[in-house]
N, CA, C and O atoms as a printed pandas DataFrame, in Angstrom:
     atom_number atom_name residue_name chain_id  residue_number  x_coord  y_coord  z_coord
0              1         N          UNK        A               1  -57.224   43.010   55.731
1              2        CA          UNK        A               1  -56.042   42.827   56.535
2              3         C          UNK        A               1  -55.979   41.421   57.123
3              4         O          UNK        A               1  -55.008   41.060   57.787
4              5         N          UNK        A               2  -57.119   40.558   56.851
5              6        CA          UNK        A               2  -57.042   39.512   57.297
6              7         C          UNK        A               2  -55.992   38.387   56.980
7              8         O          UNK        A               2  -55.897   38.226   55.764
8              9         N          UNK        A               3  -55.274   37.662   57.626
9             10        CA          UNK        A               3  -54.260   36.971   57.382
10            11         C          UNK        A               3  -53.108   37.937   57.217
11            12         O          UNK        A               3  -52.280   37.610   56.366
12            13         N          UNK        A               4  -52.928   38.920   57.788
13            14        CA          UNK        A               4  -51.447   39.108   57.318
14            15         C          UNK        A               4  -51.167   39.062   58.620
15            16         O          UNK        A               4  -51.902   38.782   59.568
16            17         N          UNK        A               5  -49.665   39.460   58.577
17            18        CA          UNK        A               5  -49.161   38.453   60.011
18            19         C          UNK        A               5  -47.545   39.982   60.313
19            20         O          UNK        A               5  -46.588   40.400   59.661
20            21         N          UNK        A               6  -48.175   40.247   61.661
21            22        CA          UNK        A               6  -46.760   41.153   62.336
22            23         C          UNK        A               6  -45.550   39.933   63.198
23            24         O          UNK        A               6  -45.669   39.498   64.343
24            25         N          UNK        A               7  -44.762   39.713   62.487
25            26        CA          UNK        A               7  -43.632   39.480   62.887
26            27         C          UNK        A               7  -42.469   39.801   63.588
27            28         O          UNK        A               7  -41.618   40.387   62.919
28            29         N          UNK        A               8  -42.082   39.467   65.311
29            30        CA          UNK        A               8  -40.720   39.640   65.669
30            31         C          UNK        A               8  -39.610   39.020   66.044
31            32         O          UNK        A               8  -39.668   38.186   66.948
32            33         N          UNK        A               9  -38.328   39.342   65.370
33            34        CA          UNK        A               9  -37.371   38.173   65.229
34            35         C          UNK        A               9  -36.500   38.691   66.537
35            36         O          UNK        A               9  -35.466   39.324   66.321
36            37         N          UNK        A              10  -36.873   38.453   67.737
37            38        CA          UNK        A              10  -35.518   38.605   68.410
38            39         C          UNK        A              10  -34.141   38.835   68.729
39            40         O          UNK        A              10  -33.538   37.775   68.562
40            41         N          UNK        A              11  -33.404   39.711   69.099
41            42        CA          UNK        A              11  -32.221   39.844   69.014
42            43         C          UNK        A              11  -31.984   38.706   70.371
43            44         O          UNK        A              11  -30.897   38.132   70.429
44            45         N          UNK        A              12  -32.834   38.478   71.226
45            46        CA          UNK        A              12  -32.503   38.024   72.414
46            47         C          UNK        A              12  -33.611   36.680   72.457
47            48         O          UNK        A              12  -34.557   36.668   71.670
48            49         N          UNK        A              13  -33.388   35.485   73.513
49            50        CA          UNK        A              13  -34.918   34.917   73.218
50            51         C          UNK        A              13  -34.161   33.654   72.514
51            52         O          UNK        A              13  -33.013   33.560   72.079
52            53         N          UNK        A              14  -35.282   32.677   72.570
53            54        CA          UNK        A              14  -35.613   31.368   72.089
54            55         C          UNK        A              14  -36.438   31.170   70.862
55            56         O          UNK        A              14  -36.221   30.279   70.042
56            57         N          UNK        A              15  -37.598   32.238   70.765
57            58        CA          UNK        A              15  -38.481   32.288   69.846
58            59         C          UNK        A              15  -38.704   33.482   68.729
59            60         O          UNK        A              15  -37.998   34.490   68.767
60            61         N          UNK        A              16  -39.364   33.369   68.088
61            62        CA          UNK        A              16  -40.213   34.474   67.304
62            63         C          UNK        A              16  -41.546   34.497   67.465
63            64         O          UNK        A              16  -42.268   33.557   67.132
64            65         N          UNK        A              17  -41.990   35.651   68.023
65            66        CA          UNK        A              17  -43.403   35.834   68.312
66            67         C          UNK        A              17  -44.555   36.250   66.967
67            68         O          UNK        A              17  -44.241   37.230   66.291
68            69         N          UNK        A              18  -45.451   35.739   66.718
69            70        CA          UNK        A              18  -46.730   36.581   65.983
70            71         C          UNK        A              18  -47.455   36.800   66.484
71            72         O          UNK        A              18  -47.615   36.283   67.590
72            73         N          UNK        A              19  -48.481   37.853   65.883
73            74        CA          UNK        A              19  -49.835   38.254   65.930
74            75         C          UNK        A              19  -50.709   38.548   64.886
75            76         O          UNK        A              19  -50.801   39.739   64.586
76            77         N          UNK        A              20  -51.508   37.572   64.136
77            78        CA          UNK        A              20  -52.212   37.438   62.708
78            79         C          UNK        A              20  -53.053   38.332   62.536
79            80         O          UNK        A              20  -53.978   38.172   63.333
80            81         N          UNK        A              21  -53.241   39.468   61.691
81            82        CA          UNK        A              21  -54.013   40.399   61.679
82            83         C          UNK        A              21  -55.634   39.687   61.247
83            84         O          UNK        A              21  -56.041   38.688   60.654
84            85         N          UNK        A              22  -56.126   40.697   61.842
85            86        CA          UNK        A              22  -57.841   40.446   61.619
86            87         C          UNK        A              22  -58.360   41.649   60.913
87            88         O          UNK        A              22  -58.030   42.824   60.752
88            89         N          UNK        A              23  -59.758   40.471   60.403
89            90        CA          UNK        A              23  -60.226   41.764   58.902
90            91         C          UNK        A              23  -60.776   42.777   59.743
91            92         O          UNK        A              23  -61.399   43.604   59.078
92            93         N          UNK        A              24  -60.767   43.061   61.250
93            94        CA          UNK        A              24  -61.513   44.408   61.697
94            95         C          UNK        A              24  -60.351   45.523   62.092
95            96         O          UNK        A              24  -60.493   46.492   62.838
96            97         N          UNK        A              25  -59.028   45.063   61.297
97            98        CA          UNK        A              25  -57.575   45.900   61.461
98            99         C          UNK        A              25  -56.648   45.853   62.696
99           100         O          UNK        A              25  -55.497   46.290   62.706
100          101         N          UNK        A              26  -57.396   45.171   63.918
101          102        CA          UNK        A              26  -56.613   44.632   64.952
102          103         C          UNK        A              26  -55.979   43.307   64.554
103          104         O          UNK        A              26  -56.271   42.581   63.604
104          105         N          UNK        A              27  -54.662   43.088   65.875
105          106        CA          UNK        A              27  -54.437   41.986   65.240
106          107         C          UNK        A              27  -54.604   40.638   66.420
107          108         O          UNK        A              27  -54.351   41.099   67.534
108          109         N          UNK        A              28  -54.879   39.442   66.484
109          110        CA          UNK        A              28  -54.953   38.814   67.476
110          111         C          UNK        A              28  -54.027   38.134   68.415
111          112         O          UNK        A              28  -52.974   38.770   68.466
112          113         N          UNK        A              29  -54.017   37.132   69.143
113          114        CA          UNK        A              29  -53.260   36.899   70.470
114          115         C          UNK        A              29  -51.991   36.816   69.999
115          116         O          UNK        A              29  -51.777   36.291   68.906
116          117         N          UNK        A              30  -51.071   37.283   70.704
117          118        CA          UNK        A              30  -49.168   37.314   70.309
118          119         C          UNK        A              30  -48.919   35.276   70.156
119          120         O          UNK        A              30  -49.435   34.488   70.949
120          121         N          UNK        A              31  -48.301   34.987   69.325
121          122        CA          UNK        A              31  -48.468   33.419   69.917
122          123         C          UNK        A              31  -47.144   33.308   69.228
123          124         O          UNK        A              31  -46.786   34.050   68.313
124          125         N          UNK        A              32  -46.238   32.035   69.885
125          126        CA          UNK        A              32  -45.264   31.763   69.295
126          127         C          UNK        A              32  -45.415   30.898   67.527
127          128         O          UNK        A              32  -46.047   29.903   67.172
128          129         N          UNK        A              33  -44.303   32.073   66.606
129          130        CA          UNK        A              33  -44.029   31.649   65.499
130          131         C          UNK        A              33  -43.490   30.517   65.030
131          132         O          UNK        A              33  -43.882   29.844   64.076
132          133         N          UNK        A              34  -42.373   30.291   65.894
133          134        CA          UNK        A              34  -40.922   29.374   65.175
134          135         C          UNK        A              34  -40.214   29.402   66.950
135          136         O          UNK        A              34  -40.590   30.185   67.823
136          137         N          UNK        A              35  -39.389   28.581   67.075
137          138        CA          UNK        A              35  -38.679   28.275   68.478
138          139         C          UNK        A              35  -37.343   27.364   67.420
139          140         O          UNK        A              35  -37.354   26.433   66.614
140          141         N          UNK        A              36  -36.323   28.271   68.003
141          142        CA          UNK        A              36  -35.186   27.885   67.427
142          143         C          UNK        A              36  -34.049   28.753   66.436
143          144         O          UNK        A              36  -33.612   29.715   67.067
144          145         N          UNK        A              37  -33.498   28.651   65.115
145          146        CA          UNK        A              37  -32.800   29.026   64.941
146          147         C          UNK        A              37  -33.452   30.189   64.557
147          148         O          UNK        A              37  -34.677   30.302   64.570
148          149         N          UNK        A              38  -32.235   31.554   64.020
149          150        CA          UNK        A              38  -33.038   32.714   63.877
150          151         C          UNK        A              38  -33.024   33.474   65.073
151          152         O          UNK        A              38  -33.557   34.583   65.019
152          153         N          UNK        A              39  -32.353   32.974   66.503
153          154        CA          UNK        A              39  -32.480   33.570   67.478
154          155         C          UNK        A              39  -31.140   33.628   68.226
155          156         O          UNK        A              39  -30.303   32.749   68.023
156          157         N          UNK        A              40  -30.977   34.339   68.835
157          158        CA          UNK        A              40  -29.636   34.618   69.472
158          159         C          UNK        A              40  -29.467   33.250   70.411
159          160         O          UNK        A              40  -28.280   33.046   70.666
160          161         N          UNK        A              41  -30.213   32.441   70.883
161          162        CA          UNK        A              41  -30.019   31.647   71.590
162          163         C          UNK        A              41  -29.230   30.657   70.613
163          164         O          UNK        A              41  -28.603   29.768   71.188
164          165         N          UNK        A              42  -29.185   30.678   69.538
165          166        CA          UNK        A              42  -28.998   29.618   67.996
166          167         C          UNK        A              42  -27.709   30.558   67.842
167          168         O          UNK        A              42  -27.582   30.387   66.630
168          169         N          UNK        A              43  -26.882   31.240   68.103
169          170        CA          UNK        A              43  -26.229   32.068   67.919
170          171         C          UNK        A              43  -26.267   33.042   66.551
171          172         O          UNK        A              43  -25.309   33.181   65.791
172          173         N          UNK        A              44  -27.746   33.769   66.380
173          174        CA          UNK        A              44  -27.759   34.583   65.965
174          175         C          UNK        A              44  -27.696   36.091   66.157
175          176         O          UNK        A              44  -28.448   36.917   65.640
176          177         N          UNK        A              45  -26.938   36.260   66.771
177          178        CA          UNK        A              45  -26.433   37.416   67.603
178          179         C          UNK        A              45  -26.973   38.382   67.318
179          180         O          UNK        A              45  -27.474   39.100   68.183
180          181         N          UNK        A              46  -27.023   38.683   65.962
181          182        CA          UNK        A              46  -27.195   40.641   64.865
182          183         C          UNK        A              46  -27.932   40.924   64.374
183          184         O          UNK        A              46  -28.133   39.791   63.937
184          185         N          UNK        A              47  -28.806   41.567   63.869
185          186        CA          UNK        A              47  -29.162   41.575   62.522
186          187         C          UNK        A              47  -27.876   42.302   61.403
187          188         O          UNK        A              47  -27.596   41.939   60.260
188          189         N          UNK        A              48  -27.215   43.520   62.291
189          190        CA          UNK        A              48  -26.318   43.293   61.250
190          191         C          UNK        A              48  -25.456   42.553   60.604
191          192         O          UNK        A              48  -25.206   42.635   59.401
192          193         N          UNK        A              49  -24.736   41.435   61.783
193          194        CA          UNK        A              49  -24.150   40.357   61.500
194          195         C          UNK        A              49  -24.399   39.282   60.187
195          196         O          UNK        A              49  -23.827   39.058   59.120
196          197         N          UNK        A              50  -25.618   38.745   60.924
197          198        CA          UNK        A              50  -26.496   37.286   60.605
198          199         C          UNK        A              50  -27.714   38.063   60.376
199          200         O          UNK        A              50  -28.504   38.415   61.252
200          201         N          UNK        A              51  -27.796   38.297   59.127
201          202        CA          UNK        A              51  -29.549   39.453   58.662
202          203         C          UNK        A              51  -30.311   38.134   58.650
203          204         O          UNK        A              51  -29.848   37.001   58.518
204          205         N          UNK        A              52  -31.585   38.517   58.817
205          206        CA          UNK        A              52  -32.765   37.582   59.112
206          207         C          UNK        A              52  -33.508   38.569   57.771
207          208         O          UNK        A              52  -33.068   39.681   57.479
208          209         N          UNK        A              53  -34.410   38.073   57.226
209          210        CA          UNK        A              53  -35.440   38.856   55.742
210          211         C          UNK        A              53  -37.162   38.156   56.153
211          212         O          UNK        A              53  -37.318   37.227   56.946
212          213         N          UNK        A              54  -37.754   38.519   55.767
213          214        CA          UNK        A              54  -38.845   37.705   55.468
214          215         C          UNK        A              54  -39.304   38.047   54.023
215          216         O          UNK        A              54  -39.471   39.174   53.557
216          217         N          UNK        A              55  -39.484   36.776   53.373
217          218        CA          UNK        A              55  -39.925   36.668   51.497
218          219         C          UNK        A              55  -40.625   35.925   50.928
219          220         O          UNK        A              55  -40.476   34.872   51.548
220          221         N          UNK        A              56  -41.297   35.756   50.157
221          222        CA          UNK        A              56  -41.680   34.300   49.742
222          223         C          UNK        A              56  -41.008   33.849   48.783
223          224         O          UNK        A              56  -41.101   34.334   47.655
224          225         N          UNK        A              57  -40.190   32.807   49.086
225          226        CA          UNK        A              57  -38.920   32.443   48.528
226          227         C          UNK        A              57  -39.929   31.705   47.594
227          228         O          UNK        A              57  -40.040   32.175   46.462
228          229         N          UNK        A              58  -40.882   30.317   48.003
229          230        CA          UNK        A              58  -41.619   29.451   47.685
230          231         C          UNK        A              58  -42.662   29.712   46.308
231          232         O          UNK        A              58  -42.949   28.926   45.405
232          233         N          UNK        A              59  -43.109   31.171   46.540
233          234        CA          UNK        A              59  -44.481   31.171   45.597
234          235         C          UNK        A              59  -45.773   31.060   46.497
235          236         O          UNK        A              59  -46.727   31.732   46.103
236          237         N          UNK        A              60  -45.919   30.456   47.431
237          238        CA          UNK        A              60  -47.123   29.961   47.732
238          239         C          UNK        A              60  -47.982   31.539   48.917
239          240         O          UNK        A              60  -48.881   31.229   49.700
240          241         N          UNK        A              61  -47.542   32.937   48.825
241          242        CA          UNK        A              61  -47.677   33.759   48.834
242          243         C          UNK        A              61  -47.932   33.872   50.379
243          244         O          UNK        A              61  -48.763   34.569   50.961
244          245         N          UNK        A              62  -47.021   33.023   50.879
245          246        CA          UNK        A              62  -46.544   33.504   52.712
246          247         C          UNK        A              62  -45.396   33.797   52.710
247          248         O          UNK        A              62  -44.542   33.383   51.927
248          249         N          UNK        A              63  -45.215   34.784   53.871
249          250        CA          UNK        A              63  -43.841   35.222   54.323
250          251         C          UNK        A              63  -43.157   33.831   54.808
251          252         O          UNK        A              63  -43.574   32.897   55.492
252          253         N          UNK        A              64  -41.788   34.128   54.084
253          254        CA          UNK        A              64  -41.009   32.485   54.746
254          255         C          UNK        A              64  -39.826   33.392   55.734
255          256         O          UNK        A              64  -40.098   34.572   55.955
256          257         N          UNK        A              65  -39.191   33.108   56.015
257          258        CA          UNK        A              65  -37.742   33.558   57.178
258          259         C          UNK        A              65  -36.392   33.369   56.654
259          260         O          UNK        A              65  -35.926   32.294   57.031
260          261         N          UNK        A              66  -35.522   34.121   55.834
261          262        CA          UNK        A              66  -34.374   33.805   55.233
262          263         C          UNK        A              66  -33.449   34.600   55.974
263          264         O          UNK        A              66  -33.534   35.826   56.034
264          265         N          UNK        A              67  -32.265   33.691   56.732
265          266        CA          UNK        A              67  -31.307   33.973   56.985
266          267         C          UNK        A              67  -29.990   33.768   57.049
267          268         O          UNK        A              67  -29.626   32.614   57.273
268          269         N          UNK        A              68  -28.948   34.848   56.864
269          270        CA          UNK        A              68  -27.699   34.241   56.283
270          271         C          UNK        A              68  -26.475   34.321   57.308
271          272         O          UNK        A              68  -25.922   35.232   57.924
272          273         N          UNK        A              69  -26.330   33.067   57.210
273          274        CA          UNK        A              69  -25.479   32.496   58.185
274          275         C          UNK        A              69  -23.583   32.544   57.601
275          276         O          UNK        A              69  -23.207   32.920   56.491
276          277         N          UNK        A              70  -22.949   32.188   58.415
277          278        CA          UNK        A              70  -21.949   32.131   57.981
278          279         C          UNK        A              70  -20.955   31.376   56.891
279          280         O          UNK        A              70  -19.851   31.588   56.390
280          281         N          UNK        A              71  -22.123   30.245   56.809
281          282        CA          UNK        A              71  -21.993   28.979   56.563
282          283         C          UNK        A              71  -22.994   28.873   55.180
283          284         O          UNK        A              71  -22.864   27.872   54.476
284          285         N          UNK        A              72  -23.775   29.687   54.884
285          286        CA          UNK        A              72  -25.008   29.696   53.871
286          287         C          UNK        A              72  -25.838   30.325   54.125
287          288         O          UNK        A              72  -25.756   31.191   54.997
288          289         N          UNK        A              73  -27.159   30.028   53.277
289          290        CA          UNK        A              73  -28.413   30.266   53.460
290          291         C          UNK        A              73  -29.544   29.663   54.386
291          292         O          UNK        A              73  -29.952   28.555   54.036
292          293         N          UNK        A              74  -30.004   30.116   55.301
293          294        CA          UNK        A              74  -31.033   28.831   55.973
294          295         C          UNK        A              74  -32.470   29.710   55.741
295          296         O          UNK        A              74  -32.601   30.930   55.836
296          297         N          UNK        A              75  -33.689   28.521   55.347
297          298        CA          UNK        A              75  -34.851   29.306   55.277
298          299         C          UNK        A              75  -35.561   28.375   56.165
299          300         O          UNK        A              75  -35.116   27.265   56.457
300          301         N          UNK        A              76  -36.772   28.893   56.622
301          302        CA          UNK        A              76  -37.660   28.354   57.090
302          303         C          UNK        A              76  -39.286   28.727   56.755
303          304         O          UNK        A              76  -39.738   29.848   56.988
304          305         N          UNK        A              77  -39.854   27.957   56.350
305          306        CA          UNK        A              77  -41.113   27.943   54.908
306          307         C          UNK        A              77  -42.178   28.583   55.973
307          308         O          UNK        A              77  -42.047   28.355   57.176
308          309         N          UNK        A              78  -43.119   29.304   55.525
309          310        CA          UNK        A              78  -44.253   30.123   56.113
310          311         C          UNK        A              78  -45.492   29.239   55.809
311          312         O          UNK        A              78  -45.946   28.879   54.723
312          313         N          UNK        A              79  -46.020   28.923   57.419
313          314        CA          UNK        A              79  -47.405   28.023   57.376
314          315         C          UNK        A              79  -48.972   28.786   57.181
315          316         O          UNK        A              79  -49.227   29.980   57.342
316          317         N          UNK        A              80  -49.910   27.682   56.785
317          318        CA          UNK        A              80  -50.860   28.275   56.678
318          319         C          UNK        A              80  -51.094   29.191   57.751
319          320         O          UNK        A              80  -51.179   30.403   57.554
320          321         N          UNK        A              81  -51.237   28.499   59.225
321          322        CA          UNK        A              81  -51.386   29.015   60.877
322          323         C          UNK        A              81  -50.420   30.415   61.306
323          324         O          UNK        A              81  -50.578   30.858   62.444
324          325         N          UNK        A              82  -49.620   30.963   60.564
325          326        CA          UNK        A              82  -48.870   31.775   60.512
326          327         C          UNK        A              82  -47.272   31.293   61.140
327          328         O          UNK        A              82  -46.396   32.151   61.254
328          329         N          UNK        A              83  -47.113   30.409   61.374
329          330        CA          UNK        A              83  -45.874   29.730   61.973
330          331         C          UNK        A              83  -44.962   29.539   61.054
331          332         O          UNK        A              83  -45.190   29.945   59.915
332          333         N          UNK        A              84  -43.827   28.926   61.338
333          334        CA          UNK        A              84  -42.652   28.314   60.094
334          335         C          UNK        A              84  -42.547   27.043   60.174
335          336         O          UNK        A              84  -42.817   26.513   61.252
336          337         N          UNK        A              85  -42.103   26.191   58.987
337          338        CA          UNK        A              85  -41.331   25.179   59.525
338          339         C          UNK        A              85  -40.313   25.157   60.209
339          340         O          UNK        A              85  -40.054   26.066   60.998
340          341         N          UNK        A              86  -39.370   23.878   59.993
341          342        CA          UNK        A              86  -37.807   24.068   60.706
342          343         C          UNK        A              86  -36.816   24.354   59.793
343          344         O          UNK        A              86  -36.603   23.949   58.650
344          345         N          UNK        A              87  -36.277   25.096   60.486
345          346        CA          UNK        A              87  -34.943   26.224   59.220
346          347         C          UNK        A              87  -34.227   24.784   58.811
347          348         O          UNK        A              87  -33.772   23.902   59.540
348          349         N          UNK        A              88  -34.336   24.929   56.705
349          350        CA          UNK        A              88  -33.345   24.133   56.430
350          351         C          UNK        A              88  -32.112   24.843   55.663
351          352         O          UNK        A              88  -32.280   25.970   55.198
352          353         N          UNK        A              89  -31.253   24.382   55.574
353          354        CA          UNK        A              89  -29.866   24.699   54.596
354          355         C          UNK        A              89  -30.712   25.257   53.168
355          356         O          UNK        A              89  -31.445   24.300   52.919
356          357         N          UNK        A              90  -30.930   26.134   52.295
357          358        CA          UNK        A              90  -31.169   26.503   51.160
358          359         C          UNK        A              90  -29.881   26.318   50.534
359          360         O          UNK        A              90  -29.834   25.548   49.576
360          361         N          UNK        A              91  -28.679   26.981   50.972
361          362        CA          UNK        A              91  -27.413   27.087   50.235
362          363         C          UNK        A              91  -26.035   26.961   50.708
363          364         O          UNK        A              91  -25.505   28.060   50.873
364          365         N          UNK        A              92  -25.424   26.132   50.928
365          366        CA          UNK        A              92  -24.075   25.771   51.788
366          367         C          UNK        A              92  -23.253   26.655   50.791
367          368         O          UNK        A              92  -23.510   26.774   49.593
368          369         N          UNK        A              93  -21.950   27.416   51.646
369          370        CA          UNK        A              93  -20.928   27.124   51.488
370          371         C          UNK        A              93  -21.253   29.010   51.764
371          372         O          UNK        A              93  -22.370   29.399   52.105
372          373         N          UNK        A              94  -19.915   30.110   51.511
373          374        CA          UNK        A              94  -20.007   30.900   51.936
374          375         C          UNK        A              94  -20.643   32.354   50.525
375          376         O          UNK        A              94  -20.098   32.731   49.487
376          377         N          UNK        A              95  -22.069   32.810   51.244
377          378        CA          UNK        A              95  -22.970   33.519   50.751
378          379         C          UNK        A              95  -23.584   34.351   52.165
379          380         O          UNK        A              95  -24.656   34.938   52.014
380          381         N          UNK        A              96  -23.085   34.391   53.180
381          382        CA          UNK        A              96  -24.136   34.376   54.348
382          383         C          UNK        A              96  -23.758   35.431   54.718
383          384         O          UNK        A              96  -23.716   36.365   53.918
384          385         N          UNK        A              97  -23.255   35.642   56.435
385          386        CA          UNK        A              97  -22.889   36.817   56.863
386          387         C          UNK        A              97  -21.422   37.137   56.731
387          388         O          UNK        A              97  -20.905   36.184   57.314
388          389         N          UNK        A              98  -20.606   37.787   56.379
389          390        CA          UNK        A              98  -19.121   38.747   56.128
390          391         C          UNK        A              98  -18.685   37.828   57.655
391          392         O          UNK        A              98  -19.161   37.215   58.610
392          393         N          UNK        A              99  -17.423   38.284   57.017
393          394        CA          UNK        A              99  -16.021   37.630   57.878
394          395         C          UNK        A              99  -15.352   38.399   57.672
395          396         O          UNK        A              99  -15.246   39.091   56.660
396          397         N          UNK        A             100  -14.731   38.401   58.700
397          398        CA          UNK        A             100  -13.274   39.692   58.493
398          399         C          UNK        A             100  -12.716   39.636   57.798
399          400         O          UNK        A             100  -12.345   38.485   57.570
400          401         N          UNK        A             101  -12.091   40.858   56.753
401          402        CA          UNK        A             101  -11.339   40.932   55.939
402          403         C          UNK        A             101  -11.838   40.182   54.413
403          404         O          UNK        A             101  -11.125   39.762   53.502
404          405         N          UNK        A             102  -12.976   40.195   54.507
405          406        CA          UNK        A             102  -14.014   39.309   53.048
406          407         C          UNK        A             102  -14.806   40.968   52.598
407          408         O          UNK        A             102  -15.287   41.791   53.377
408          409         N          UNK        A             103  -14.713   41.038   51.151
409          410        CA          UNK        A             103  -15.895   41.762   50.587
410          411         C          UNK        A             103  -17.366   41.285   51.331
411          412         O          UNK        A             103  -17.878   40.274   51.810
412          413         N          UNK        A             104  -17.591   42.316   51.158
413          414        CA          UNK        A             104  -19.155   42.361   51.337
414          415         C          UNK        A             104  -19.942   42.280   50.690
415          416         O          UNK        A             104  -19.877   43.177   49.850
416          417         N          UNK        A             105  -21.134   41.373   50.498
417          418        CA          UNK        A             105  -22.040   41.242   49.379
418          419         C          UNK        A             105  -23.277   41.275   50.274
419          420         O          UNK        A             105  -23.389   40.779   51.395
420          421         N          UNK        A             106  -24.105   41.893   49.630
421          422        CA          UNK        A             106  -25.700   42.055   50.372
422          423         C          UNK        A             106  -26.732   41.782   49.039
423          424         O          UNK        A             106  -26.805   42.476   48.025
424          425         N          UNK        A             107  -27.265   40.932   49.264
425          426        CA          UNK        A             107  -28.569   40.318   48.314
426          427         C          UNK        A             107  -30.225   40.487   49.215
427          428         O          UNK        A             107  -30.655   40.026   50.273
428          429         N          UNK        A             108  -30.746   41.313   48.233
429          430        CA          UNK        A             108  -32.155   42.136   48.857
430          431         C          UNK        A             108  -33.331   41.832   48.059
431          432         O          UNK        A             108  -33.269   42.135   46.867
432          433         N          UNK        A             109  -34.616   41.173   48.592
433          434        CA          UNK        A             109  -35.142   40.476   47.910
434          435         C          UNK        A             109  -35.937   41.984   47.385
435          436         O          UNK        A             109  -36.790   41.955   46.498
């Protein structure tokens, strides 16, 4: 269980918190993940709205943070330390969260 990592994305808040699991099945100190977008303070209001995922978009076999905005795709890459980078644009233009009166499309990794 070592290295895997419990993740929470806030509905409310500035941050995303972790806690990196340890090989004795506990997991250790809560510590901040990521500070910034992804959070209602960034106006991510929902999850139903603005869905947040975690995937490894990359390959490099960490959870990264994909979320879809109104505007696109934004990801933010999963660190060795269990943290993220800073959310970039993956995909402009509209793929993200529904707008009134728009079909709905949902893409599930």
């Amino acid at each position: 269980m070592a290295n895997q990592a419990y993740l929470t994305v806030p509905e409310t808040g500035t941050s995303s918190l972790i806690a990196l699991g340890q090989a004795d099945g506990t997991f250790g100190t809560v510590q901040t993940a990521y500070s910034g977008s992804f959070t209602s303070a960034y106006g991510w209001s929902s999850q139903n709205t603005y869905p947040r995922q975690l995937a490894d978009v990359n390959g490099d076999g960490r959870m990264d943070i994909v979320g879809f905005a109104n505007n696109g795709v934004v990801v933010a890459l999963g660190q060795a330390n269990g943290t993220f980078s800073a959310a970039k644009t993956a995909y402009s233009g509209y793929f993200g969260a529904e707008t009134p009166g728009q079909a709905r499309t949902r893409c599930h990794a």
